[in-house]
C-alpha positions in Angstrom: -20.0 54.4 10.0 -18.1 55.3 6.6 -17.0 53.4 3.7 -13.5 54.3 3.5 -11.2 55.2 6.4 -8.2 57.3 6.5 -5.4 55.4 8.2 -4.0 57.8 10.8 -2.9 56.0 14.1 -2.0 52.0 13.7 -1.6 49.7 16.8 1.3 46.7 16.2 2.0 44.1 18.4 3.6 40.7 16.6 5.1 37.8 17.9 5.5 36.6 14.4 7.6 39.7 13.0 7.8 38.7 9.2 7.5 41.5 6.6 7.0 44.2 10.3 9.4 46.2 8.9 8.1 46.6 5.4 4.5 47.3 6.4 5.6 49.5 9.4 7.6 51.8 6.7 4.3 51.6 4.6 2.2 52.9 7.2 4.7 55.7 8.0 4.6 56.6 4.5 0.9 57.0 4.7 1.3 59.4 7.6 0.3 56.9 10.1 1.4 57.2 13.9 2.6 54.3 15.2 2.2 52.5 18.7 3.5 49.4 19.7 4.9 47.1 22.2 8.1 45.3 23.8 10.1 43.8 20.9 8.0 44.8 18.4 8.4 48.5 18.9 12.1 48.4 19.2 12.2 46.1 16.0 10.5 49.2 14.2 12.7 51.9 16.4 15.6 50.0 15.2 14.8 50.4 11.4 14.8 54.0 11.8 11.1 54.6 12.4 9.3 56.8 14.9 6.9 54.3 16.9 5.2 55.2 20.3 5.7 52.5 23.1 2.3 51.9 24.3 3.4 52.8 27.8 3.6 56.4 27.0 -0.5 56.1 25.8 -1.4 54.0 29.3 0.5 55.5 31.6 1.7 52.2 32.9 4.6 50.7 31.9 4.8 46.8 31.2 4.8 44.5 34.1 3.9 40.8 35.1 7.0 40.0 32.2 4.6 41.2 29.7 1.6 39.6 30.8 -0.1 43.2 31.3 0.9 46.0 28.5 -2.7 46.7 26.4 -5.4 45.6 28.7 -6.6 49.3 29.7 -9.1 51.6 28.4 -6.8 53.7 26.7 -6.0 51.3 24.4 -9.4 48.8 24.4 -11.6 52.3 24.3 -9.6 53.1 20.9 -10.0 49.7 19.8 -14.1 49.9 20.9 -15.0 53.4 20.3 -17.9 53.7 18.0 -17.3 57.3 16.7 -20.6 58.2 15.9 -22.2 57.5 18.6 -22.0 61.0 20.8 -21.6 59.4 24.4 -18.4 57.2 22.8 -16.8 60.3 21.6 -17.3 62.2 24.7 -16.2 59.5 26.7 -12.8 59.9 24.7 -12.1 63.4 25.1 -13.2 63.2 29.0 -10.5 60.5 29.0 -7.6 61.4 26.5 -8.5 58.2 24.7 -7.2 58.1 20.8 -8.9 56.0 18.3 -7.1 53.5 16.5 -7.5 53.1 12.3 -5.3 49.5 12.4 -4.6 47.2 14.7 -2.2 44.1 13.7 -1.6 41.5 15.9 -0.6 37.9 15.4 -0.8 36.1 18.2 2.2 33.8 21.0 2.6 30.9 19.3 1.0 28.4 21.2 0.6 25.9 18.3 3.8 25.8 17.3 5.3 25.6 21.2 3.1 22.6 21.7 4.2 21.1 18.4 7.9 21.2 19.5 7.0 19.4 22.6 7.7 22.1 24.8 6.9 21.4 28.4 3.6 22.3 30.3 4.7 25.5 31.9 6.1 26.7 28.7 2.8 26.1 27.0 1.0 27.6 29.6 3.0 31.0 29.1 3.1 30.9 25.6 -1.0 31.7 25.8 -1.8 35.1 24.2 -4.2 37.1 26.3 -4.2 40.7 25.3 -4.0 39.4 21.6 -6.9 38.1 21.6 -8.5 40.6 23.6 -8.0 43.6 21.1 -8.3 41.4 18.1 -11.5 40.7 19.1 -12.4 44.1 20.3 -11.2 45.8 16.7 -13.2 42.7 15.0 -16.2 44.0 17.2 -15.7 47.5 16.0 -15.5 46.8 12.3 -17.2 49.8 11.3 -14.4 52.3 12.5 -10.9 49.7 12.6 -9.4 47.7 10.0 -7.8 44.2 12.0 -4.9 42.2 11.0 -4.0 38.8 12.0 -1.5 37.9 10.1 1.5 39.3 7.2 -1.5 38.9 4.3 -3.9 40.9 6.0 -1.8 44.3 6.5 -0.9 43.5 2.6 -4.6 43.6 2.0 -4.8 46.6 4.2 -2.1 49.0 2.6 -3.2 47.6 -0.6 -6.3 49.4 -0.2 -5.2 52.7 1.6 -2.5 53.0 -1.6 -6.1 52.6 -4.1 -8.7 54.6 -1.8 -6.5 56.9 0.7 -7.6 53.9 2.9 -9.3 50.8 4.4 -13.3 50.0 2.7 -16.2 48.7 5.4 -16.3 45.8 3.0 -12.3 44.7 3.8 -12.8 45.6 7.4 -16.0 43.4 7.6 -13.8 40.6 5.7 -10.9 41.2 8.4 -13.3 41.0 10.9 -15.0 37.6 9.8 -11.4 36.3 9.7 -10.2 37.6 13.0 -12.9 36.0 14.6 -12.1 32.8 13.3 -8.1 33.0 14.2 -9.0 33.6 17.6 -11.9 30.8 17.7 -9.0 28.2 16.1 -6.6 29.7 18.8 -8.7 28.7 21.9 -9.3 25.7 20.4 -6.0 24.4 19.8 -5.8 25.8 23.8 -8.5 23.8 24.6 -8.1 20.2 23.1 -4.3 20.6 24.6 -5.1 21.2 27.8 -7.6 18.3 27.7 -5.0 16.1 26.6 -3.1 17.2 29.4 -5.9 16.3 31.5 -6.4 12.8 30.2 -10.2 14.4 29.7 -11.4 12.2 26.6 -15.1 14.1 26.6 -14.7 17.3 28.0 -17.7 19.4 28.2 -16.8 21.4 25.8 -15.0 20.3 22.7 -14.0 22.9 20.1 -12.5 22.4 16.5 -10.6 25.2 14.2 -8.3 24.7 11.9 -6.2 26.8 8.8 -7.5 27.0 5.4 -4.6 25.2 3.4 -6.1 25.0 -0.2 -10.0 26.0 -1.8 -11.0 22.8 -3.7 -13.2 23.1 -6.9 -15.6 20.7 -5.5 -16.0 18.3 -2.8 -17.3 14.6 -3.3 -19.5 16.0 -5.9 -18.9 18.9 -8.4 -22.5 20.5 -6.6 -20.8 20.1 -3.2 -18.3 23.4 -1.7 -15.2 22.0 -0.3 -11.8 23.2 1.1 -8.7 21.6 3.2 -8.2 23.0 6.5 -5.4 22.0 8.5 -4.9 21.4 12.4 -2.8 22.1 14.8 -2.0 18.6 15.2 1.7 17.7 13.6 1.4 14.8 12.1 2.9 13.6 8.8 0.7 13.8 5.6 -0.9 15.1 2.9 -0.8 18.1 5.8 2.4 18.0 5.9 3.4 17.3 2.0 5.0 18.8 -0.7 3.8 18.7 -4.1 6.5 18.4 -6.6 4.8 17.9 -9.4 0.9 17.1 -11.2 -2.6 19.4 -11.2 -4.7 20.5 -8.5 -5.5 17.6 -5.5 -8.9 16.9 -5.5 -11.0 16.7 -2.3 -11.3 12.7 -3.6 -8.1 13.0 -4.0 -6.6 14.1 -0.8 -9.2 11.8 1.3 -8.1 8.3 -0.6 -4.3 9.7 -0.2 -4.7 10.3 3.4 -6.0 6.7 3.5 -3.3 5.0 1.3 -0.4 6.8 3.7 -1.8 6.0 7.0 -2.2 2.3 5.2 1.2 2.1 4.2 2.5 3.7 7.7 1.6 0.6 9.9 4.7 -1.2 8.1 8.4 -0.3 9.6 10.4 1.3 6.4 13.4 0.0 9.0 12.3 -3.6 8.6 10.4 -3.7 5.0 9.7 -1.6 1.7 5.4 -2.0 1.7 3.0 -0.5 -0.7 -0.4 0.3 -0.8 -3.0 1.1 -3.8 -6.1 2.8 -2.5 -9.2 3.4 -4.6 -12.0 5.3 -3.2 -10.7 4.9 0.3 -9.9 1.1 0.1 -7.1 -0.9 -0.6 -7.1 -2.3 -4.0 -3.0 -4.1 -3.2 -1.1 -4.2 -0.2 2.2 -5.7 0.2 5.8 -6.2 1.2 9.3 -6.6 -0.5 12.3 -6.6 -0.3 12.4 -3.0 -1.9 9.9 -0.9 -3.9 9.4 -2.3 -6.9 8.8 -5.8 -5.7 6.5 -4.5 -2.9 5.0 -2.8 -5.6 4.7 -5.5 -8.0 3.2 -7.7 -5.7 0.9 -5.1 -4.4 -0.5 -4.2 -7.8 -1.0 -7.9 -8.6 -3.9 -8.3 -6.3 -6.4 -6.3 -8.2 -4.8 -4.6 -11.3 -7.9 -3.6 -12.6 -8.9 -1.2 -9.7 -5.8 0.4 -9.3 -5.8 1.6 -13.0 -6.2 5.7 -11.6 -5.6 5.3 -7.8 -3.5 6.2 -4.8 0.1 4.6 -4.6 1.6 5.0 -0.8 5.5 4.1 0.0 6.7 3.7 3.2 10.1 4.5 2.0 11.8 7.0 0.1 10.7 6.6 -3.7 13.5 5.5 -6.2 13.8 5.3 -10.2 12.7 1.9 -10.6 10.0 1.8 -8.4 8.4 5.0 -10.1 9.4 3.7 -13.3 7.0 0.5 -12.9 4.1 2.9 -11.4 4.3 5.5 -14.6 3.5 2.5 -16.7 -0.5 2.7 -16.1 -2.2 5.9 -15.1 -2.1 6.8 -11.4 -3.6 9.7 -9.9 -0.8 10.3 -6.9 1.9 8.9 -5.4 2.7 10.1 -1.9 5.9 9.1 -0.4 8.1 10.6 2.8 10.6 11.3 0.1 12.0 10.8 -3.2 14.7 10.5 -5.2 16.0 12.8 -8.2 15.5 10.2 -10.6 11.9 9.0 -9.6 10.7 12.9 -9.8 12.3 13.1 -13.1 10.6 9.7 -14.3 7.2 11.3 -12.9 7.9 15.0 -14.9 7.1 13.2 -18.1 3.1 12.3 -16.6 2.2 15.8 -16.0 -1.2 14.9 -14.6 0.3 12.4 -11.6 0.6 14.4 -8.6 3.7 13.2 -6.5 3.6 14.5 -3.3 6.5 14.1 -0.5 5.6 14.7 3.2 8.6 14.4 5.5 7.9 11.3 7.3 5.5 8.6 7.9 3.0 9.3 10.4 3.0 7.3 13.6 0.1 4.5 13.2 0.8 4.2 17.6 0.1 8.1 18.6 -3.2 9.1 19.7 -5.5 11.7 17.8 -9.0 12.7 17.2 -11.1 11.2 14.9 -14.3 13.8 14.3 -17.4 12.6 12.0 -20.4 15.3 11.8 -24.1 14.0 12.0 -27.3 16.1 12.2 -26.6 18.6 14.8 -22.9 17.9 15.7 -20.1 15.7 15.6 -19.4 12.2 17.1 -15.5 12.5 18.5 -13.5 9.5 19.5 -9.4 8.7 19.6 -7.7 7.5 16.3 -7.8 3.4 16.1 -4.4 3.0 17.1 -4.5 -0.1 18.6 -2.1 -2.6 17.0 -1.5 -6.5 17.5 1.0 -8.6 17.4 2.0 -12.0 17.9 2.3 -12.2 21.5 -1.4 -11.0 21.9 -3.0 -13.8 19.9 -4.8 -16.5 21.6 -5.0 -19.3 19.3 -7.8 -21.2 19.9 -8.5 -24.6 17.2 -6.6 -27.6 17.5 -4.6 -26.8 14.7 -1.8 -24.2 15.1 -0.4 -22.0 12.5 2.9 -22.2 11.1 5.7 -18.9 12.0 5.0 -17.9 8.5 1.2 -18.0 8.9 1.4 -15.9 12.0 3.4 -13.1 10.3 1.1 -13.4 7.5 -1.8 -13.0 10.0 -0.2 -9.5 11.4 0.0 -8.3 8.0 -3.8 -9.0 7.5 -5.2 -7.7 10.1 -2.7 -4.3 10.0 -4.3 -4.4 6.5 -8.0 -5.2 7.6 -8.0 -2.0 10.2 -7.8 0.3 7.0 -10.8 -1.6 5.2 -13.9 -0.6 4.9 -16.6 -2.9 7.3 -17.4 -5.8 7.0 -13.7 -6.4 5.6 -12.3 -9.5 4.8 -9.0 -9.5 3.3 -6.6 -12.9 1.9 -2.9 -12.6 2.3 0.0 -15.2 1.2 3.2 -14.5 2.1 2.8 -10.7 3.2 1.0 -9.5 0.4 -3.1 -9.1 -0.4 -4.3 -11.7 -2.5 -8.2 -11.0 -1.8 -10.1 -8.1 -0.5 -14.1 -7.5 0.2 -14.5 -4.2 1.6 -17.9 -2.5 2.9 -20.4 -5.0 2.3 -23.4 -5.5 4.1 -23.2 -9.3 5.3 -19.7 -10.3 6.2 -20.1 -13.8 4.0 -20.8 -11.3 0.8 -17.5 -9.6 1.8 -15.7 -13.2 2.2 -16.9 -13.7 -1.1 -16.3 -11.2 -3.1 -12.4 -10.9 -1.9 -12.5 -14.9 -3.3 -14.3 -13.9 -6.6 -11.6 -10.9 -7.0 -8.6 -13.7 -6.6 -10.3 -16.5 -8.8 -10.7 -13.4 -11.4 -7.3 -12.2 -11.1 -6.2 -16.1 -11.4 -8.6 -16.2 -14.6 -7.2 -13.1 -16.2 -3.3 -14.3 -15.7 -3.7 -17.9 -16.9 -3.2 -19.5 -13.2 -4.0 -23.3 -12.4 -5.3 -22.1 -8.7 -6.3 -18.5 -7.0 -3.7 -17.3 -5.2 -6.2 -17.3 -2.2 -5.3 -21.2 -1.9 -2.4 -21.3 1.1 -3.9 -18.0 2.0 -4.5 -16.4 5.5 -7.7 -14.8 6.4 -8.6 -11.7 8.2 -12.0 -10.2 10.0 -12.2 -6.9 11.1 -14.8 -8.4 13.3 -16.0 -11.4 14.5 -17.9 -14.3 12.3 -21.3 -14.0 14.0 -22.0 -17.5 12.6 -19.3 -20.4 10.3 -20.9 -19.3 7.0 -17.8 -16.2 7.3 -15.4 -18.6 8.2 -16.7 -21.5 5.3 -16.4 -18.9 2.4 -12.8 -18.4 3.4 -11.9 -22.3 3.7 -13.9 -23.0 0.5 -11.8 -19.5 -0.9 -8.7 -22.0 0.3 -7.5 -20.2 3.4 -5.5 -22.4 5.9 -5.5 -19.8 8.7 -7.9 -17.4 10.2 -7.4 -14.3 11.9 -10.5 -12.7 13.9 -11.7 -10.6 16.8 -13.4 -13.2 18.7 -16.2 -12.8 20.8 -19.3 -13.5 19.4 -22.0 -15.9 21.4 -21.2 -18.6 18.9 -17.5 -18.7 18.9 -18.0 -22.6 20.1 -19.6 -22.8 16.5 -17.0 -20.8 14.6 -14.0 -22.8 16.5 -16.0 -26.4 15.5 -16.2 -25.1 12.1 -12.0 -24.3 11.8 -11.1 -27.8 13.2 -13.5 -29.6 11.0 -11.9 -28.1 8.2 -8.8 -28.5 9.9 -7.3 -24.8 9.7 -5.6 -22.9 12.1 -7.7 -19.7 13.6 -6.3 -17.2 16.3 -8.5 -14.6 17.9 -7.0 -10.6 18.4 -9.9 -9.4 21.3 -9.6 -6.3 19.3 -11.8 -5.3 16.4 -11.0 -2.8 13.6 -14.6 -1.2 12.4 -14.3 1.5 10.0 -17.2 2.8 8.8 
């Protein structure tokens, strides 16, 4: 095993052919032979280059519509060969096997034809199998074979032969580490979608990978390593986004964001402008308008003090007026599915607020994974999409809420699946008036969302919390009335809750003797 190795006989096979030609003319000019396959080897014919068909090396000619070209020794013994090892090279010269310097292969792509919704037969075909198979097998061989997976990596690659008349054990070990991962993230994209096909919700097996998208400078903490990797889920986001203006995203930064827009996502831009102010994963202000700025206002009103440096989520595409009331205290992002001229040029004058623009709204309905690690693994369950709406309520006091109070009860509990448990959260007339997120004892939550509204009422010179009027949503059931008494005495007229505790009776007593109305979802929202 040598440091540097002389580049003399490269293998190419790309599906992705970005920047081929330029790195197949670099490797020429190195003196490199080049061997290649099906479209890739007439793309570099067709430039004017001499490239081998891989044919010619295996005597067999490409068959099966390409799904057998490199599997044979001739090519996986010059991917393999360790050449100083005695029986490796003799094997070679008994066989007429060549070693290869460079292979570069990027791989069908699977992802991206499953993203696209392409059908299950087309998936199926667009599995790479000999990619894999030599990428692995150079990665393997690390000592004698520089491997590529992707347009960077030959960069990398001729970068070096240009400094050193060719590749160092120390990129090829680097290549290697990487190659392993690609084809690790491949089979695992492979492996959740076939599950999903299968309607398997715990397969035996249950493999992650994902792309790094961006090195963080810390995680939660500045002593904590952190980066963003992205999936091959397609799913509109901070993934997804754009960022037009404002420093680095923080890994705080991009987990509150992610929170805020999948917050803000439950309301139909079609049917309202909504807003939501996140602050350390919670909401801080949620609410609905009849544009931006109102939703905005309103939203902000709930709890002005905590959003001072949070997330601002739009459901709708941002405007001037609504980013000119948000530049007026210090936000950290704003992440909309778009935005207007006039709003980014508002934002350019707060060069610290990131505005970020993703595409679309992500669909709060569609199933996902949801992955949190413990000691020793992961637990893995399907994204809370469940939703309510009127129709599935069961109203159970003697007292019945108003239209208005029912709408204002769908709006709490959309809100109250994005709250940290025990959530409680108050809502008049589609907007948050009161939240308690992540206590321990859902009566301290109940509280503290009433405390927040009489404070708020304090600081603005009102006669009466706005809390008074106000709807109230659980995440989960009142295992006893003390829950449900802290939100009558807080002034709610209307109650929105799971159900199914062993003392519902209680709870239901409780709501009629205080004469409110109180509905029950059978669905709870836990979010730990």
């Amino acid at each position: 095993m040598t440091d540097i190795l002389p580049i003399k006989r490269a293998l190419i096979s790309v599906s992705d052919k970005t920047g081929l030609i330029d790195h197949a003319k670099a490797l020429s000019g190195l003196g490199a032979a080049l061997i290649s396959t099906g479209g890739t080897k007439k793309a570099i014919a067709d430039a004017g280059l001499k490239v081998d068909d891989v044919s010619a090396i295996t005597g067999f000619p490409e068959m099966m519509d390409g799904r057998v070209k490199t599997l044979h020794p001739k090519v996986h013994g010059g991917l393999l060969a360790l050449r100083d090892n005695a029986e490796h090279t003799g094997a070679m010269k008994e066989h007429g096997i060549e070693a290869f310097d460079v292979l570069y292969v990027n791989l069908y792509p699977f992802e991206e034809t499953v993203a696209r919704g392409a059908d299950f037969d087309t998936c199926i075909e667009n599995i790479d199998i000999g990619g894999p198979a030599m990428i692995r097998a150079a990665a393997k061989n690390y000592g004698f074979i520089a491997v590529a997976t992707d347009a960077d990596d030959m960069a990398a690659i001729l970068e070096e032969a240009k400094a050193h008349g060719g590749t160092t054990l120390a990129l090829r070990k680097k290549l290697a580490a990487k190659a392993f991962s690609r084809t690790g993230a491949y089979d695992a994209a492979i492996s959740s979608w076939y599950a999903d096909q299968l309607g398997e919700t715990t397969p035996t097996w249950r493999a992650l990978g994902g792309k790094l998208k961006q090195s963080l400078r810390y995680g939660e903490n500045p002593h904590q390593h952190a980066a963003f990797y992205t999936t091959a889920e397609q799913r509109f986001g901070v993934a997804t986004a754009k960022q037009l203006q404002g420093k680095e995203l923080s890994y705080n930064n991009l987990n509150d964001t992610d929170a805020a827009f999948e917050l803000v996502a439950e309301f139909d831009p079609k049917e309202t402008a909504a807003v939501a102010i996140i602050k350390h994963a919670n909401p801080c202000g949620v609410a609905q308008g009849a544009n931006l700025l109102e939703a905005y206002q309103r939203a902000l009103e709930c709890d002005s003090v905590s959003a001072f440096g949070g997330i601002v989520a739009l459901n709708r595409r941002l405007d001037k007026a609504a980013a000119e009331a948000i530049a007026d205290i210090f936000t950290e992002v704003v992440i909309a599915p778009e935005a207007d001229e006039d709003a980014v040029a508002v934002f350019a004058k707060k060069k610290n607020l990131r505005l970020l623009v993703t595409g679309g709204l992500p669909d709060p309905a569609a199933p996902g994974l949801s992955i949190k690690t413990i000691a020793g693994g992961f637990l893995a369950q399907n994204r809370d999409n469940g939703r309510v709406t009127a129709a599935d309520l069961k109203f159970v006091t003697k007292k019945q809420p108003t239209d208005a109070q029912v709408r204002d009860m769908i709006f709490a509990f959309k809100v109250a699946k994005h709250v940290k448990s025990n959530a409680i959260i108050y809502v008049k007339d589609a907007a948050t008036v009161g939240i308690g997120a992540g206590q321990m004892s859902r009566v301290d939550s109940a509280r503290v969302a009433r405390l927040k509204a009489e404070d708020v009422a304090h600081a603005k010179g009102w006669a009466d919390p706005k809390t008074i009027g106000s709807v109230c949503a659980s995440d989960a059931f009142f295992p006893f009335p003390d829950g449900l008494l802290q939100a009558v005495q807080a002034g709610s007229t209307a109650v929105i809750q799971p159900g199914g505790s062993i003392r519902d009776d209680e709870v239901i007593k409780a709501a009629d003797d205080a004469e409110i109305a109180m509905a029950f979802t059978g669905m709870r929202h836990f979010r730990h």
